[in-house]
C-alpha positions in Angstrom: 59.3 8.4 77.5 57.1 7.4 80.7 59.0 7.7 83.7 58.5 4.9 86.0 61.3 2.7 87.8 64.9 3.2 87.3 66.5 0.6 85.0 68.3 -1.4 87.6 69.5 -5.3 87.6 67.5 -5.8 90.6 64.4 -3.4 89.3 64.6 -5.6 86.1 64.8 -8.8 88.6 61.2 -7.8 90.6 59.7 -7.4 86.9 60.8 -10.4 85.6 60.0 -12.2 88.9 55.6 -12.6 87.6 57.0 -14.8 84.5 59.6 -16.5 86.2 56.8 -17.8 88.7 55.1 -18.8 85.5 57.6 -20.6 84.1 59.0 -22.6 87.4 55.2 -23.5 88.2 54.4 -24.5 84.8 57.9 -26.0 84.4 58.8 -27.3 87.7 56.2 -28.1 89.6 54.1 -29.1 86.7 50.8 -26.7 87.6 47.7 -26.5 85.1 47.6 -23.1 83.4 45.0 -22.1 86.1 46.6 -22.6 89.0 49.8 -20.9 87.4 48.3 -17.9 85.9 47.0 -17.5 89.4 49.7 -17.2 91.1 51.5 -15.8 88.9 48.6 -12.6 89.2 49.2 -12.7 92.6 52.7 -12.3 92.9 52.5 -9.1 90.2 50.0 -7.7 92.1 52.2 -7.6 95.0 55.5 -6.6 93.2 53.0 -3.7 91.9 52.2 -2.4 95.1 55.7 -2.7 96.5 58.0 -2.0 93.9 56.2 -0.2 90.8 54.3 2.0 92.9 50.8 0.8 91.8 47.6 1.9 94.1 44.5 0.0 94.3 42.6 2.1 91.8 45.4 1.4 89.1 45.0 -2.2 89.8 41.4 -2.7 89.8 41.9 -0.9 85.9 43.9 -3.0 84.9 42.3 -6.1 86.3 39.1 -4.9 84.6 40.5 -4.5 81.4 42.0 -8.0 81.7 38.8 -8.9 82.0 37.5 -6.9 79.5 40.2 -8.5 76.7 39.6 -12.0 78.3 36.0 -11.9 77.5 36.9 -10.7 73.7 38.8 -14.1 73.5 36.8 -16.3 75.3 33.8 -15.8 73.1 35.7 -16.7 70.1 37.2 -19.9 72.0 34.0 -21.1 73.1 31.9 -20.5 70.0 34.4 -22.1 67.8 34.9 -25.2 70.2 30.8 -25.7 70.5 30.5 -25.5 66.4 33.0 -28.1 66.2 31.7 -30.3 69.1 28.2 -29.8 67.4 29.8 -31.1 64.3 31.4 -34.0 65.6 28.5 -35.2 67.3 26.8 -36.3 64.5 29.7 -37.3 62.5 30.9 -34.8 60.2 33.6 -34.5 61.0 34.5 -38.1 60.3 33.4 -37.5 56.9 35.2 -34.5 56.2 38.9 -36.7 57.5 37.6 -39.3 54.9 37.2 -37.0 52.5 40.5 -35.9 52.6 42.0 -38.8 52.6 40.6 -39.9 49.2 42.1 -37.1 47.7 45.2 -38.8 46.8 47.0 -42.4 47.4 50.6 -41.4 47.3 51.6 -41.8 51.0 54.0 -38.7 51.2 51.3 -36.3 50.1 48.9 -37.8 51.9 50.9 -36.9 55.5 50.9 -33.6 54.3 47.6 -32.8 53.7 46.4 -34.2 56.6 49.3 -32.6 58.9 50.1 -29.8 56.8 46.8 -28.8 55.0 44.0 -30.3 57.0 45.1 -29.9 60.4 45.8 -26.1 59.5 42.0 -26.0 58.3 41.2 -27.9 61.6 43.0 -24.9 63.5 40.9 -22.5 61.2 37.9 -23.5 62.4 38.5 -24.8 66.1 42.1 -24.5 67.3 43.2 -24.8 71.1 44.6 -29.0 70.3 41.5 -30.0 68.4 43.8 -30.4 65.5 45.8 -33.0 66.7 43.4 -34.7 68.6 41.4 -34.6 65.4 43.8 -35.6 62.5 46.3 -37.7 64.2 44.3 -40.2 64.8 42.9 -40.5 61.5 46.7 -40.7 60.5 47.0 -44.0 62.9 44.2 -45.7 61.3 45.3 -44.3 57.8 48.9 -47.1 58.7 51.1 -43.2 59.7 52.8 -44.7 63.1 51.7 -42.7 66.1 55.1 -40.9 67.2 55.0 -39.7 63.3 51.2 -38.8 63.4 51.3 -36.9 66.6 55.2 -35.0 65.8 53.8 -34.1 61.6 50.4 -33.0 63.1 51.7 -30.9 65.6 54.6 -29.1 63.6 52.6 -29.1 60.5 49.6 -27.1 61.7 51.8 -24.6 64.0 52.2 -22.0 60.8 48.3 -21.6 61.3 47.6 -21.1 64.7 47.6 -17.1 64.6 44.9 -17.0 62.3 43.1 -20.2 63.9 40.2 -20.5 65.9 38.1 -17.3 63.9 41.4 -15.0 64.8 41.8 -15.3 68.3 45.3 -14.7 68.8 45.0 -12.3 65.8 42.8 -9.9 67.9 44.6 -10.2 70.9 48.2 -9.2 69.5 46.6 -6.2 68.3 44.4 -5.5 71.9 47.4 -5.8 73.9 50.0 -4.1 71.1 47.2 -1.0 70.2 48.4 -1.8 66.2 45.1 -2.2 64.1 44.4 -5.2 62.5 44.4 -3.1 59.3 47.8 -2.8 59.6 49.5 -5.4 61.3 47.1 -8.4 59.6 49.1 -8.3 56.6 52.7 -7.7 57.8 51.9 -10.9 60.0 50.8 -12.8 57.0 54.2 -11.6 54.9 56.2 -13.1 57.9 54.3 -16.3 58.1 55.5 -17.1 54.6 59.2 -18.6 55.9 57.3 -21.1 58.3 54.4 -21.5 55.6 57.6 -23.3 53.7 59.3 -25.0 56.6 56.8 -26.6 58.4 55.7 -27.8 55.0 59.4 -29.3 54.4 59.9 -30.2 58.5 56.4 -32.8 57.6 58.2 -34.2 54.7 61.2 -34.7 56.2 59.5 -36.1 59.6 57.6 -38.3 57.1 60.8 -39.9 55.7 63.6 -37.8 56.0 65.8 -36.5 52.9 64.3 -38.2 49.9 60.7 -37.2 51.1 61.7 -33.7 50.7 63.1 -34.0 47.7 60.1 -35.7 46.2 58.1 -33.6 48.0 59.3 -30.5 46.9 57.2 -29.4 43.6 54.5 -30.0 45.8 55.4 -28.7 48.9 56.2 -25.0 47.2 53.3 -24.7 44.4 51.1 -25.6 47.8 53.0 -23.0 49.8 52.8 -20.1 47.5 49.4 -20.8 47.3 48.8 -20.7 50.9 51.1 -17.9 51.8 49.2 -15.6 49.4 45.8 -15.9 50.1 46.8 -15.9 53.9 47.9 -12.4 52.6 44.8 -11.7 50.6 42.4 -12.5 53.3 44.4 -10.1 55.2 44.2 -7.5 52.9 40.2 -7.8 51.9 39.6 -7.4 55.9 38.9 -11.2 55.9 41.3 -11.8 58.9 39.7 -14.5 60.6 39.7 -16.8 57.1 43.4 -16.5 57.1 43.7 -19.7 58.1 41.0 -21.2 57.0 41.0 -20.3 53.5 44.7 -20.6 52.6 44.4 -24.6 54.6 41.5 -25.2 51.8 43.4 -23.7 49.1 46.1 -26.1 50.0 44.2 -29.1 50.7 42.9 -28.0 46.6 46.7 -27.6 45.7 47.5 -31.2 47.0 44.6 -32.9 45.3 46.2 -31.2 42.1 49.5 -32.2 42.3 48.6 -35.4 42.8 47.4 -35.4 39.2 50.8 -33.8 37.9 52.6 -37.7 37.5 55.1 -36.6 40.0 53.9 -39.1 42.9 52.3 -42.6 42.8 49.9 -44.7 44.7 51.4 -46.4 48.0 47.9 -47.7 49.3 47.3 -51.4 49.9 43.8 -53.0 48.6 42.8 -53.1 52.4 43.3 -49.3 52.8 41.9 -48.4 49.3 39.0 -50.1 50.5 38.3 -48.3 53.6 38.3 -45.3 52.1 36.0 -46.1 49.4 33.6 -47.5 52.1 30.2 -45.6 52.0 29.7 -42.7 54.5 27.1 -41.5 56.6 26.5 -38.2 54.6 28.4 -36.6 51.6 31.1 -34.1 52.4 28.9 -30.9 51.6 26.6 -31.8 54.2 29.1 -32.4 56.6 30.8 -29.0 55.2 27.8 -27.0 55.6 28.2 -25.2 58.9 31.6 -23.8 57.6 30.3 -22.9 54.4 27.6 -21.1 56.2 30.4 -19.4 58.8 32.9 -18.4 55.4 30.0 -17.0 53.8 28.8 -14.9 57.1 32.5 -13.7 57.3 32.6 -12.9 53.7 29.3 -10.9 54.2 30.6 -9.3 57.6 33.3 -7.2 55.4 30.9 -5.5 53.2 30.8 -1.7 54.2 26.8 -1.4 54.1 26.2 -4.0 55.8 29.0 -3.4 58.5 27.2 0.4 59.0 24.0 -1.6 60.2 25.3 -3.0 63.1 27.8 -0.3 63.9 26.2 1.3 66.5 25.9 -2.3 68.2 29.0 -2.4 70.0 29.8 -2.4 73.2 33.0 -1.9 74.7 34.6 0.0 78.4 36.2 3.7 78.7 39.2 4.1 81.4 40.5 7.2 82.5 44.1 7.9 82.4 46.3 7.2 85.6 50.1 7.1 86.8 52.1 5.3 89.4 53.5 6.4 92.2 57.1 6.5 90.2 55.7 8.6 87.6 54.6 5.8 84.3 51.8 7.4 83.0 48.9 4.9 81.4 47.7 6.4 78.7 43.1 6.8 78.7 41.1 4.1 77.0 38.2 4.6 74.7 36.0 1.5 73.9 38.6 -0.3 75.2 38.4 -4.2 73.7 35.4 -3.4 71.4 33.1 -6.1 70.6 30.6 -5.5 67.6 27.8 -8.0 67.0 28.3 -8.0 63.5 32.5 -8.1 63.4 33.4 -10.2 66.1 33.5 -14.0 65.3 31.2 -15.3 68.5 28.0 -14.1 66.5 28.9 -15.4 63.3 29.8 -18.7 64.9 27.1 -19.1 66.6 24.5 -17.7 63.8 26.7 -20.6 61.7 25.5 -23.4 64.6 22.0 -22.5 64.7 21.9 -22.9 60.5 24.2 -25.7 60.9 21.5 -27.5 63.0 18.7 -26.5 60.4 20.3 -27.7 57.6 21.4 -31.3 59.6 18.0 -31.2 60.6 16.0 -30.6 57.3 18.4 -33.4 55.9 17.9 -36.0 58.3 20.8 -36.2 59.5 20.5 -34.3 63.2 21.1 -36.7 66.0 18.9 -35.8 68.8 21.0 -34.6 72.4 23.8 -33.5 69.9 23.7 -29.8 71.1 23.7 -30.8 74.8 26.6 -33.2 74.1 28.5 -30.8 72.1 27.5 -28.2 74.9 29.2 -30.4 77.8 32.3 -31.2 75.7 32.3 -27.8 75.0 32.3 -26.6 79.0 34.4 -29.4 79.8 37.5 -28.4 77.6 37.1 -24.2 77.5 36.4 -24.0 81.7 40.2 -24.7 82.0 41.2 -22.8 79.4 39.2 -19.9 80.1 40.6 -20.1 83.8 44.0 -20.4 82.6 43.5 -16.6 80.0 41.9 -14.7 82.4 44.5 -15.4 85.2 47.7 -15.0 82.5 45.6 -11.7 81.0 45.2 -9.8 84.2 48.7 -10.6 85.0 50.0 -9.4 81.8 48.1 -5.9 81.8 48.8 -5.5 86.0 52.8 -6.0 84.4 51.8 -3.3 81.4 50.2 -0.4 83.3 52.5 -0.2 86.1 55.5 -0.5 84.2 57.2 -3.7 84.3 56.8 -4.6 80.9 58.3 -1.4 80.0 61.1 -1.9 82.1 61.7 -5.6 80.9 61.9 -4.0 77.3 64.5 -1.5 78.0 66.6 -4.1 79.3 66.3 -6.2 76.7 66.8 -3.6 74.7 70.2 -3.3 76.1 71.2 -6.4 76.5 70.6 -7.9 73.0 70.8 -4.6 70.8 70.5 -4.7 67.2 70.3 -8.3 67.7 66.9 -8.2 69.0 65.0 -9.0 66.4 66.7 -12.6 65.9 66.0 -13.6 69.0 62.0 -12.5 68.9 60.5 -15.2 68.1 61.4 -17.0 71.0 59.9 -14.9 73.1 56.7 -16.0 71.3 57.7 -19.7 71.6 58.3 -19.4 75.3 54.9 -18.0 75.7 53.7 -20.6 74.0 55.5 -23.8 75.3 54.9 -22.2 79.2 51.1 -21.8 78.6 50.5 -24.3 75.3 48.4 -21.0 73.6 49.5 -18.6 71.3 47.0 -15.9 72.6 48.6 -16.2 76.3 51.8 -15.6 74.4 50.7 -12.8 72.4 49.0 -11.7 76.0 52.3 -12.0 77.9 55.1 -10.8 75.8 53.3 -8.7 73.3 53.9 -5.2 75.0 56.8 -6.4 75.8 58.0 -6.7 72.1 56.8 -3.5 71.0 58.3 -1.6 74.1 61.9 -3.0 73.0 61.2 -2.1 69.4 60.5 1.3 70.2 63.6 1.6 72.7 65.4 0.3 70.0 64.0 2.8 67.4 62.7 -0.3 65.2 59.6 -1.1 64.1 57.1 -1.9 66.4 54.5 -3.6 63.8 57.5 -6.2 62.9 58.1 -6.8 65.7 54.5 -7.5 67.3 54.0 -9.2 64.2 57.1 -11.4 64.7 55.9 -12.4 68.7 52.5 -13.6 67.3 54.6 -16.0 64.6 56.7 -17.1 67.2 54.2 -17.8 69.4 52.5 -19.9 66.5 55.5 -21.7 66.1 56.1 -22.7 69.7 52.7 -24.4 70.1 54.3 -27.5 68.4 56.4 -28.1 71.6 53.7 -27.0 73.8 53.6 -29.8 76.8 49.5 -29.5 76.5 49.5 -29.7 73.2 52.3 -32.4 73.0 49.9 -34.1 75.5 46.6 -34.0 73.2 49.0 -35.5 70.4 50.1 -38.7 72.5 47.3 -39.4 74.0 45.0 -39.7 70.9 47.4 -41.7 69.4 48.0 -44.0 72.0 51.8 -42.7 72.9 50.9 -42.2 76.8 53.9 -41.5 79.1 56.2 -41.5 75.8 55.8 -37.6 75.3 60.0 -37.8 74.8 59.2 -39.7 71.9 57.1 -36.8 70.3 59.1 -33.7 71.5 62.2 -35.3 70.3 61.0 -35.0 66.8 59.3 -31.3 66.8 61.6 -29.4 69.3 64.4 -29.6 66.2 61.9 -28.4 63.8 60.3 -25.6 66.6 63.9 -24.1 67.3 64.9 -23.8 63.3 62.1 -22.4 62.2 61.7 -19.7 64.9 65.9 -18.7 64.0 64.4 -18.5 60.3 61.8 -16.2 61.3 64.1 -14.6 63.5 66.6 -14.0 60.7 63.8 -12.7 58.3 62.7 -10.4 60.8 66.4 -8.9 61.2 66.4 -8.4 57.9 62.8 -6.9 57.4 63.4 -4.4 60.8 67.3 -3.3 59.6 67.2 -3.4 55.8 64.1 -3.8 53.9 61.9 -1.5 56.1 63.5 0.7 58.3 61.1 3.2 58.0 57.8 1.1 58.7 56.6 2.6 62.2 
């Protein structure tokens, strides 16, 4: 084991001290990510210098790999957020909602596949609150009340968020945590089944309470096994970026056909029947075609010859190994947050715009200024966000290479024991409810996780596995995204109203994962590294 610090109560105190900034700023003074993540950099950088023994070479590393992980994210934010924007712009995304909503007119399965199954397919393609401020909307106009739209929206998608937006927080778990994708893709997958389920029942019962469960049930689990195993599947074909996307279609599929089975009923009023029968602007297709075009690009991406092509395009930053002052040892870094042209989402999302806007264009259906709309949307929501990653990143990896996240694990260690894994998760909903992302989470507390799990002689792919579902989970409570939800659904200034309803759900589900992973670290799979 590294040397570094001394395991103290006050040595533990000074590297706890960065996230407790975080969380008071966040929490207490009610700062923007940016302004927090700042900070929050600043005050590890000094702790660093004074306390961890870190020089100025060691910290310009690990800034420049923060940047160098920041920049493997923020391409896949922004390219995901323009294709949307550009999509929206002329309206197909309208159509798509419509679309779904004709599937069936039994009320009950229509809030879940709009929270449940659409706004999971929403996160697969755009993420970072686009989901809510997408679908619960269309729930308001649909007759759902607001405080139900925004609370179903918001838990149901939160199963999908690790897998949403092309991967992002995917990739990042396994940047900060060294585990291949390879590897931990699929274990993450196997542990999103539990909240696959419960998010699935937590709609229903939002929806209306006991008896919507019940009657929801045959649906709810044909629709989660079906979701849960190709969210597996994708995972093991190499397809990790459709994880969410995929298994959300399948379901939206799996509702339409249990709609058919004579187990629910029509609850639509002529007036509502009506609008959904109105004519659109374009058929569903044509309004699908940009994500046909970016499923089919990441289907081609996984074939091996094609992949050998463009392996030599990568590009990516070496570091040289370096120690503290105190002895922790950071180990040297080759390629070090790889991007390929060919296997990183930003290219195929933005290869998926540009024949997007062909095929809108060759059907008549481009509006002109939609790119430069989409474009200023698009700067206007990531600039923030970006802000907020690259602060939070650098932080995390100044807190990783001069041993503070190390330290923070062998305490915990200590502390909590073999109890450890049950309370995981909620490091990964912390994350997320301080900084409303699951990749900030996965940024923050990912080392962190796998640094207890191996003081603890545990597996550390569980248990990095387990922070990125926690951190999933915890974006339903997320202020930012509780904000998105009430705002588009007219509910401002009566966030209470929303969090009331999804903290419950947040907190159950994350002991349910936490439980699982217990079981998965201590019995099923002791021997998994």
């Amino acid at each position: 084991m590294d040397k570094g610090v001394v395991l103290t109560f006050a040595n533990w105190l000074l590297a706890f001290l960065p996230i407790f900034v975080l969380l008071m700023t966040i929490l207490l003074f009610k700062w923007g990510a940016p302004k927090s993540g700042a900070i929050s950099w600043f005050v590890a950088v000094i702790i660093g210098i004074f306390a961890f023994g870190a020089d100025t070479r060691l910290l310009a590393l690990a800034n420049s790999k923060g940047l160098s992980l920041s920049l493997y994210v923020l391409l896949i934010i922004w390219g995901a957020v323009f294709l949307y924007n550009m999509v929206e712009k002329i309206g197909a995304v309208k159509v798509i909602g419509d679309t779904m909503t004709k599937i069936t007119e039994d009320r009950l399965l229509q809030c879940l596949l709009m929270a449940w199954c659409f706004a999971s397919f929403m996160q697969g393609i755009a993420g970072f609150g686009v989901p809510v401020a997408v679908v619960a909307p269309i729930m308001v106009v649909m007759g759902f009340s607001p405080a139900v739209a925004a609370a179903t929206c918001l838990v149901g998608h939160s199963w999908s968020i690790s897998f949403g937006s092309m991967g992002s927080s995917y990739y990042t778990i396994q940047l900060v945590t060294k585990i291949p994708g390879e590897i931990i893709g699929p274990w993450m997958a196997v542990l999103f089944t539990v909240p696959i389920f419960a998010t699935g029942f937590a709609v229903a019962h939002i929806y209306g309470g006991l008896s919507a469960v019940k009657r929801g049930a045959p649906a709810i689990i044909v629709t989660s096994v079906v979701m849960a195993f190709m969210c597996w599947l994708m995972n093991r074909i190499g397809a990790a970026q459709l994880a969410t996307l995929i298994p959300a279609l399948c379901g939206c599929g799996t509702i339409a056909a249990m709609a058919r089975t004579g187990f629910y009923r029509s609850d639509l009023t002529v007036e509502e029947l009506a609008h959904q029968n109105a004519p659109k602007s374009m058929g569903f297709h044509l309004a699908f075609a940009p994500y046909y075009i970016l499923i089919l690009l990441s289907i081609l991406s996984q074939i091996k010859d094609i992949a050998k092509i463009f392996a030599p395009y990568t590009w990516g930053l070496d570091y040289p190994a370096i120690q503290t002052a105190f002895g922790f040892v950071v180990k040297a870094e080759k390629m070090y947050s790889r991007i390929n042209v060919l296997t990183h989402p930003a290219p195929l999302l933005l290869a998926a715009a540009i024949l997007g806007y062909l095929v809108f264009k060759s059907a008549g259906k481009w509006k002109p200024g939609a790119a430069i709309d989409a474009l200023k949307s698009t700067f206007t929501q990531c600039v923030p966000t970006s802000i907020g990653i690259i602060t939070m990143v650098m932080m995390a990896l100044i807190m990783n290479d001069t041993g503070m996240t190390n330290l923070l694990a062998q305490g915990m260690a200590k502390a909590t024991g073999i109890l450890f894994p049950i309370f995981s998760p909620f490091i990964g909903v912390l994350g997320a409810f301080l900084t409303g992302s699951n990749t900030n989470s996965n940024v923050m507390f990912g080392a962190l996780q796998v640094e207890t799990a191996k003081v603890l002689g545990i597996s550390t792919v569980i248990m990095a596995a387990v922070q990125s579902v926690g951190g999933s989970v915890g974006c339903s409570i997320a202020p930012s995204k509780v904000l998105i939800g009430t705002a588009t659904v007219g509910l401002d200034g009566r966030e209470s109203e929303v969090m009331y309803r999804t903290i419950p759900y947040c907190a159950v589900i994350a002991l349910l994962v936490g439980i699982n992973a217990w079981l998965f670290a201590y019995v099923f799979f002791r021997s998994l590294p």
